[in-house]
BASE-875577 format. One record per residue (C-alpha): residue in three letters; x, y, z. Coordinates in steps of 0.25 Angstrom, whole numbers, plus 5000, padded with zeros to 4 digits. Each point is the difference from the previous one (the first is absolute). Layout:
! residues N
  residu    c1    c2    c3
     ALA     X     Y     Z
...
***
This chain:
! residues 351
  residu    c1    c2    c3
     UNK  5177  4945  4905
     UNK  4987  4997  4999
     UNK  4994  4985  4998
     UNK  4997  5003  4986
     UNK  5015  5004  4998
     UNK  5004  4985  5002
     UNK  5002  4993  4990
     UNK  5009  4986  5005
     UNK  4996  4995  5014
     UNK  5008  4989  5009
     UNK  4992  5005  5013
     UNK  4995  4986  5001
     UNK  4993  4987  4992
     UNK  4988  5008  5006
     UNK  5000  5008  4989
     UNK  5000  4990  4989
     UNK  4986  4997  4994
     UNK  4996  4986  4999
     UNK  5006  4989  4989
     UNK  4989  4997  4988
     UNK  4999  4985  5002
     UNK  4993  5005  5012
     UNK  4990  5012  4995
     UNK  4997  4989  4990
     UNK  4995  4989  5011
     UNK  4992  5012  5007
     UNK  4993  5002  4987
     UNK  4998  4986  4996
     UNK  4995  4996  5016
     UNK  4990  5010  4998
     UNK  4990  4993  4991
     UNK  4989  4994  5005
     UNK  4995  4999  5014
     UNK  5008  4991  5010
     UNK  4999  4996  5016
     UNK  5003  5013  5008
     UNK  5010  5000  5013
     UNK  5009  4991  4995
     UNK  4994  4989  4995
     UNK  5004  5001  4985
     UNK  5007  4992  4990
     UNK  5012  5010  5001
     UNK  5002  4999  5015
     UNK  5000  4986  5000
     UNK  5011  5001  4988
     UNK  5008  5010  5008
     UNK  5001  4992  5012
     UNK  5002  4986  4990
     UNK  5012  5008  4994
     UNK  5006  5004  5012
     UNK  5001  4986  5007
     UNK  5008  4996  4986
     UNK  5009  5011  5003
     UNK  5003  4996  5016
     UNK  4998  4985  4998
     UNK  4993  5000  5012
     UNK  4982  4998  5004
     UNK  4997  5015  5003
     UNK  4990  5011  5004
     UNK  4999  5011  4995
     UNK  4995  5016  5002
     UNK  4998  5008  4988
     UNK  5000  5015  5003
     UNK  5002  5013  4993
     UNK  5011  5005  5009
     UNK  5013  4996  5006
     UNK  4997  5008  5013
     UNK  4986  4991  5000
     UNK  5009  4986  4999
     UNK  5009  5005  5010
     UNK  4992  5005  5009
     UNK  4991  4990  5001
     UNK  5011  4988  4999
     UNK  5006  5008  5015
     UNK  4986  5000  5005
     UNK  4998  4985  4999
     UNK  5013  4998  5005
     UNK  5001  5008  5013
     UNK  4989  5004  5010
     UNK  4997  5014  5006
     UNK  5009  4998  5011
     UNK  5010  4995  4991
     UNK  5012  5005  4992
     UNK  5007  4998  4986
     UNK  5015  5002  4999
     UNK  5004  5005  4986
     UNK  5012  5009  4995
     UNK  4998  5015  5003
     UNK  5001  5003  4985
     UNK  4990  4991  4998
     UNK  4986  5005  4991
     UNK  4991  4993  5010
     UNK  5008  5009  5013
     UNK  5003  5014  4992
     UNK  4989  5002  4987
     UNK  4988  4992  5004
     UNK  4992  5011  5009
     UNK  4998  4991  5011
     UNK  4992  4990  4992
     UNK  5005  4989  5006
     UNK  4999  5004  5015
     UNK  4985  5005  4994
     UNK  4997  4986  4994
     UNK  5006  4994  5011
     UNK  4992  5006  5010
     UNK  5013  5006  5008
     UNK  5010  4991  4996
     UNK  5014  5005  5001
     UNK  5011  5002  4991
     UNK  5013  5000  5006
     UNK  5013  5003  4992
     UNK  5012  4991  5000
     UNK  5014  5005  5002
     UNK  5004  4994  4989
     UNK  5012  5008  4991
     UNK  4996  5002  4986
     UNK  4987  4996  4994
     UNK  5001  4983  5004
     UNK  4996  4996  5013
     UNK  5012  4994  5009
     UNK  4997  4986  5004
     UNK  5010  5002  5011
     UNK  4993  5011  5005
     UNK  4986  4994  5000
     UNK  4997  4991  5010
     UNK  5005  5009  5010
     UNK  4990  5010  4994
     UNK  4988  4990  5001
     UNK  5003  4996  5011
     UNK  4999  5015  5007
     UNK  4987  5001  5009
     UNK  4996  4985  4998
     UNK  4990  4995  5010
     UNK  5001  5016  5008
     UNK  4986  5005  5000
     UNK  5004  5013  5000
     UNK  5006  4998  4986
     UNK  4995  4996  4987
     UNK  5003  4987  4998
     UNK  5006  4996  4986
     UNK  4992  4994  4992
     UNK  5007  5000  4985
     UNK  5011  5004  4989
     UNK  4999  5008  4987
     UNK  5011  5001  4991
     UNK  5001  5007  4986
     UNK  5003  4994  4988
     UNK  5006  5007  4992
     UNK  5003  5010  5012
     UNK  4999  5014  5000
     UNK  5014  5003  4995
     UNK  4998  4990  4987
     UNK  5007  4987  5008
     UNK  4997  4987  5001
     UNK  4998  4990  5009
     UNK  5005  4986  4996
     UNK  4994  4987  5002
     UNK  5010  4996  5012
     UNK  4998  5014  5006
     UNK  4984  4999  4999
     UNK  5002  4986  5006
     UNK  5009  5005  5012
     UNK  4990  5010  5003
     UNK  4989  4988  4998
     UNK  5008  4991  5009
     UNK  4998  5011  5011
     UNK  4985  5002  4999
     UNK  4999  4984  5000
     UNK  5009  4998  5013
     UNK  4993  5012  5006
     UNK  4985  4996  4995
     UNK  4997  5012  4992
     UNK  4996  5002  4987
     UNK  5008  5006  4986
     UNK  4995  5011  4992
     UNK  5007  5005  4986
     UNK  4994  5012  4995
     UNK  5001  4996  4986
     UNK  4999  5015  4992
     UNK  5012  4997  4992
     UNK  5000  4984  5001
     UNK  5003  4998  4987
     UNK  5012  5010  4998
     UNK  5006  4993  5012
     UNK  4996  4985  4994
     UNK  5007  5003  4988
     UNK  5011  5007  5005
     UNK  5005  4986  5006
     UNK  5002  4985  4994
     UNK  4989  4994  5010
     UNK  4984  4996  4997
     UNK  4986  5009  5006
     UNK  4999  4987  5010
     UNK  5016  5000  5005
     UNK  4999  5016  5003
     UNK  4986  4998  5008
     UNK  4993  4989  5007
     UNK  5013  4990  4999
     UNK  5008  5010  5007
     UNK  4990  5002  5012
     UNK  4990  5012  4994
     UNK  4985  4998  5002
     UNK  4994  5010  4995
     UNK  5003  5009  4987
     UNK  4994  5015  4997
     UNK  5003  4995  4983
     UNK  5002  5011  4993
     UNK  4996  5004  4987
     UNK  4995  5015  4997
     UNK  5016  5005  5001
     UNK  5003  4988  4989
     UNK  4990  5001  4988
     UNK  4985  5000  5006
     UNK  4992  5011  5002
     UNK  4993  4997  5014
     UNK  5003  4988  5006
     UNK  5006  4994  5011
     UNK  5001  4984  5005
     UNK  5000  4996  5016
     UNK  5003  4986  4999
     UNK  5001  4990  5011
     UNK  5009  4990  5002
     UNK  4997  4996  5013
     UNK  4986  4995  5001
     UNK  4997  5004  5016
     UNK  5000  5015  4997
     UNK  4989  5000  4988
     UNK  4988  4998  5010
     UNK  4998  5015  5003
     UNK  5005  5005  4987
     UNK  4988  5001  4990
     UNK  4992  5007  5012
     UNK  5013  5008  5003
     UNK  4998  5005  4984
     UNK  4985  5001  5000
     UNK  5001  5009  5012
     UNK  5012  5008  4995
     UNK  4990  5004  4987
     UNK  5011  4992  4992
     UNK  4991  4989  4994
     UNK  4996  5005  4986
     UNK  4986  4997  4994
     UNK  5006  4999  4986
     UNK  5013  4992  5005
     UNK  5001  4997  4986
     UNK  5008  5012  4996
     UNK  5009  4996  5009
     UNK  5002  4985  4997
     UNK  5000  5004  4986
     UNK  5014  5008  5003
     UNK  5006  4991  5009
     UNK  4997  4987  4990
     UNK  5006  5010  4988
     UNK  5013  5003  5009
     UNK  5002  4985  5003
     UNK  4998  4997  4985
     UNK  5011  4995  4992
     UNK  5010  5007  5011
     UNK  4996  5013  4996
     UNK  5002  5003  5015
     UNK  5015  4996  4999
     UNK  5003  5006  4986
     UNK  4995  5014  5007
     UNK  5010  4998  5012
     UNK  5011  4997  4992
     UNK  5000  5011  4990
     UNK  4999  5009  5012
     UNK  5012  4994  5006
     UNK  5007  4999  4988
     UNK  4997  5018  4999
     UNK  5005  5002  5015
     UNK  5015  4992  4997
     UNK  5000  5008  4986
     UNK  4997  5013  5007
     UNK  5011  4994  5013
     UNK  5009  5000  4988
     UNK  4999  5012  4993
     UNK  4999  5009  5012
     UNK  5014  4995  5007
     UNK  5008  5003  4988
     UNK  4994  5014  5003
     UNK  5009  5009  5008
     UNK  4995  5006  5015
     UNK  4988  4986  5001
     UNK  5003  4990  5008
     UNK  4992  4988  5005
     UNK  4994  4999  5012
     UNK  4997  4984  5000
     UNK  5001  4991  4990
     UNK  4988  5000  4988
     UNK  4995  4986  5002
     UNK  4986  5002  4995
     UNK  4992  5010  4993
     UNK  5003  5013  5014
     UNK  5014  5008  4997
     UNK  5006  5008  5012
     UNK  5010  5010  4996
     UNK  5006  5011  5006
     UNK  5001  5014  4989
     UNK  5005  5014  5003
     UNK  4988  5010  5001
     UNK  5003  5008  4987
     UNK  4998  4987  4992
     UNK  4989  4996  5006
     UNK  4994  5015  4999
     UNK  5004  4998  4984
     UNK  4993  4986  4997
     UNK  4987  5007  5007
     UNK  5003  5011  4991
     UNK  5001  4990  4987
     UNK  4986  4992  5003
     UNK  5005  4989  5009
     UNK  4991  4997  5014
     UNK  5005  4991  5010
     UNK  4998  4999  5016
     UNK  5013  5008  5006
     UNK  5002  5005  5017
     UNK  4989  4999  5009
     UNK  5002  4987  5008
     UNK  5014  4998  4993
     UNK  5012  5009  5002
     UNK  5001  5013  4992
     UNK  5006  4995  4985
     UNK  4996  4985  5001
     UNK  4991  4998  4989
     UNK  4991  4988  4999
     UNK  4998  4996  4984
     UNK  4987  4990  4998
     UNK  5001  4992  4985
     UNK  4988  4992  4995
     UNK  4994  4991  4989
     UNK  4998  5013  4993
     UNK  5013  5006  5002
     UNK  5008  5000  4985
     UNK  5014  4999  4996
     UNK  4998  5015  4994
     UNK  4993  5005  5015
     UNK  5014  4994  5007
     UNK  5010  5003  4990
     UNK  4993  5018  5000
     UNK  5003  5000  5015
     UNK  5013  4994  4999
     UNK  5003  5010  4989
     UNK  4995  5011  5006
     UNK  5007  4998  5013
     UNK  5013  4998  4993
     UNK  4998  5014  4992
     UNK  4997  5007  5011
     UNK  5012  4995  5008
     UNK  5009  5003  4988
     UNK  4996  5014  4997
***
């Protein structure tokens, strides 16, 4: 099957386009001439909106990319010599090409032990505190976790703050890769502040692109002794934009009148339909619980062969066992889209 033979994809909220309110504020910033680099109305509106949403004073990055936030969040946290523990599933460790060890000027990424996709307080001490002080050794320098992770979990504001309590003990700063922050925010009864810089994190790769925008990406900064080197660490990175507007103007656009959150729980509220549908299908079963808008499920190869067959994309082997199928809904994703594939699996196990 070709590209052009599909017709319904759940491959990932990559493949969405962007939400109208947002196209509309990229039209509407695009009259008349503003301060280049930043130093617009919309940036200043964009960082305004997203201290309301934390309740906190705050710095903020804007970028185009959510390797950019991340990599240059771990780069202002650790130094060349230094290392960042994060969970071996994790995007900064296994999709990011070395970006961060390139930002980071040789930094190292070391992957936790950790079952699952969460990092295991009970494990992490013991990791960070592994070649400390041996100058033969890296020395660790920092923690990145995932929200939501790579298998669609979450993170709750008592786990986050467990971790948090760690780093503070240990003296090291909190990352939260924030791709899918909103998926996870509303996926649990707990505010944007309780689920970041309350429970420990300091900084946030804010995610936006997977949830609604077309290009845009927040690095905020909740605490204020790692901003000093960051605006260079952009500039030199060829991540400060000359017309930053365009990207303000989406961030301000997501923010607005909660569209940001609207978008996350519709994709949620897809994933627990498609969860649903595809249990009372016989020869599918789960393979963790669909908690946000990433379903895991493990399906026979002849079924999988026939929704291929019928128009349906989605990531399947590779780096997951042969049969385990990952299933991606978004803002886009319709009640129609989830209900054909649960319809056409159900058909094809039956005939």
């Amino acid at each position: 099957m070709s590209r052009d033979d599909i017709h319904t994809s759940f491959r990932s909220d990559n493949d969405a386009g962007a939400s109208l309110e947002v196209l509309q504020a990229m039209a509407a910033c695009n009259e008349g001439p503003v301060y280049p680099y930043g130093g617009d109305i919309w940036t200043r509106r964009a960082e305004e909106q997203l201290a309301r949403v934390f309740e906190c004073e705050l710095r903020v990055l804007l970028v185009s990319t959510g390797t950019a936030a991340n990599s240059l969040a771990l780069a202002a946290m650790a130094p060349p010599w230094g290392s960042v523990l994060c969970h071996r599933q994790a995007h900064i460790h296994t999709d990011e090409c070395g970006a961060p060890e390139f930002f980071g000027s040789g930094l190292k990424l070391v992957p936790s032990a950790s079952a699952g996709s969460l990092l295991d307080p009970g494990l992490l001490r013991g990791e960070l505190s592994r070649g400390k002080g041996d100058v033969h050794s890296v020395q660790p320098s920092a923690v990145s976790i995932t929200q939501s992770t790579e298998e669609g979990q979450i993170y709750s504001p008592a786990q986050v703050g467990a971790i948090g309590d760690i780093c503070r003990e240990l003296q090291l700063p909190l990352h939260m890769d924030g791709a899918r922050f909103a998926n996870a925010l509303v996926a649990q009864d707990c505010t944007p502040a309780q689920l970041t810089w309350q429970a420990g994190v300091d900084l946030l790769s804010f995610g936006a692109t997977k949830n609604g925008a077309l290009s845009a990406e927040a690095l905020i900064v909740f605490n204020d002794a790692l901003w000093d080197t960051l605006p260079f660490r952009r500039k030199r990175a060829g991540h400060l934009l000359s017309k930053m507007r365009f990207v303000a103007a989406q961030m301000h656009a997501y923010l607005q009148d909660d569209l940001w959150l609207r978008n996350a729980r519709h994709a949620n509220a897809m994933a627990r339909r498609m969860a649903e549908g595809l249990a009372t299908v016989p020869g599918i079963t789960s393979v963790v619980p669909a908690l946000t808008n990433i379903l895991f499920v493990r399906m026979p190869q002849p079924l999988l062969q026939g929704l291929f067959e019928r128009g349906f994309d989605f990531y399947h082997g590779g780096r997951w066992e042969v049969g385990v199928v990952r299933l991606v809904t978004s803002f886009r994703t319709t009640v129609q889209m989830v209900d054909g594939l649960v319809n056409a699996a159900r058909e094809i196990q039956l005939a």
